[in-house]
N, C-alpha and C positions, 0 to 999 in steps of 0.2 A: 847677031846670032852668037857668035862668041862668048860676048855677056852672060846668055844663055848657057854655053857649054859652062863657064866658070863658075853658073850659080851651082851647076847639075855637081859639079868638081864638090863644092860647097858641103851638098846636101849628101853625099854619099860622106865628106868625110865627119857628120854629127854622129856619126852611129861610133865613132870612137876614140873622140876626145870630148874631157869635161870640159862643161861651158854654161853659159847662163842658160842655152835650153835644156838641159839638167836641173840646174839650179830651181827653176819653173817648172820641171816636170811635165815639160811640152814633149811630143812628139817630133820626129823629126817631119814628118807629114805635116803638120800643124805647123810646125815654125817657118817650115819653106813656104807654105802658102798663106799666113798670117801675118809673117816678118818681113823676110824675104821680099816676094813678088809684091806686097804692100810698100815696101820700100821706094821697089824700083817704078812701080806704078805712078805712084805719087811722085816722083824725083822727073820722069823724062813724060809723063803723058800730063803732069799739072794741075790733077786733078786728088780729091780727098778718096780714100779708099772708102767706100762705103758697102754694108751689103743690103742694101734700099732694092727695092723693085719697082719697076717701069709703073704707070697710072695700067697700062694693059696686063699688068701682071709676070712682064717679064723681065728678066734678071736683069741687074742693072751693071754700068759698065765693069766695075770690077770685076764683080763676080764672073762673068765675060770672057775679062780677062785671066782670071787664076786656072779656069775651066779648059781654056782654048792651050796656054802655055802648059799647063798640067798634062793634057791631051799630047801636045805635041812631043814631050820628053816618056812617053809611054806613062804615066802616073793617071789615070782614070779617079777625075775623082767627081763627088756630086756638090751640085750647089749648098746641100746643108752643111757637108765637109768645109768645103770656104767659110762659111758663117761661122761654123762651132770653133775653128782654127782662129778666125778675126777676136771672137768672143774670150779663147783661153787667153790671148795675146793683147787685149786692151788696156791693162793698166799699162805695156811699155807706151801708148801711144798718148799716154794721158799727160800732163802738163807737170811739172816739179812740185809744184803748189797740191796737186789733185793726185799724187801716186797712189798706188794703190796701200792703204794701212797695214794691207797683212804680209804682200812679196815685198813695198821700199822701193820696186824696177818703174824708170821711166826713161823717157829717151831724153837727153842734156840737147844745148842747143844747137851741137853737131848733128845729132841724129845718130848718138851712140847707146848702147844701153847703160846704163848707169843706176847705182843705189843707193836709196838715198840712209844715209847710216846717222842716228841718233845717238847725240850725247847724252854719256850715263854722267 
């Protein structure tokens, strides 16, 4: 739970220093449940963030999960909200080789954002 209080510390303080979610033009909404909570997802539960759904049609575990901790810190959000957030936020998750052409952000083999910067 802690964890939790230090992300929520986190996400209140994007709204007032520059940083890569600026730099992407993400929302602070978007990156807490894109970046963030994908992070920790994947880091302690072992599993790939995905926004896939069940054969029954129902959400699948991420999404689950951004819904249930979103819920819990008063932040109401909907399952499309996790997806479109996952979506602005996919080229950090994409590989160094596979960045994205037009931002250069991909996460290095820490699990840091990084960019990747071309010799003129």
């Amino acid at each position: 739970m802690q964890h939790l209080v230090t992300l929520v510390d986190k996400f209140r303080a994007m709204y007032s220093k520059p940083d890569l979610r600026r730099a992407l033009k993400v929302s602070p909404e978007h990156w807490f449940l894109g970046y963030e909570l994908r992070r920790i997802f994947e880091k302690h539960l072992q599993q790939q963030a995905t926004r896939s759904r069940k054969a029954d049609g129902s959400r699948g575990p991420f999404v689950c999960f951004a819904v249930a901790v979103s819920s819990a810190l008063d932040l109401h959000v909907s399952d499309a909200t996790v997806s479109k957030a996952m979506t602005n936020l996919a080229p950090l998750f994409r590989r160094a080789s596979a960045a994205n052409k037009t931002s250069g952000w991909h996460l290095d083999e820490f699990g840091n954002p990084t960019r990747v910067m071309e010799n003129s």
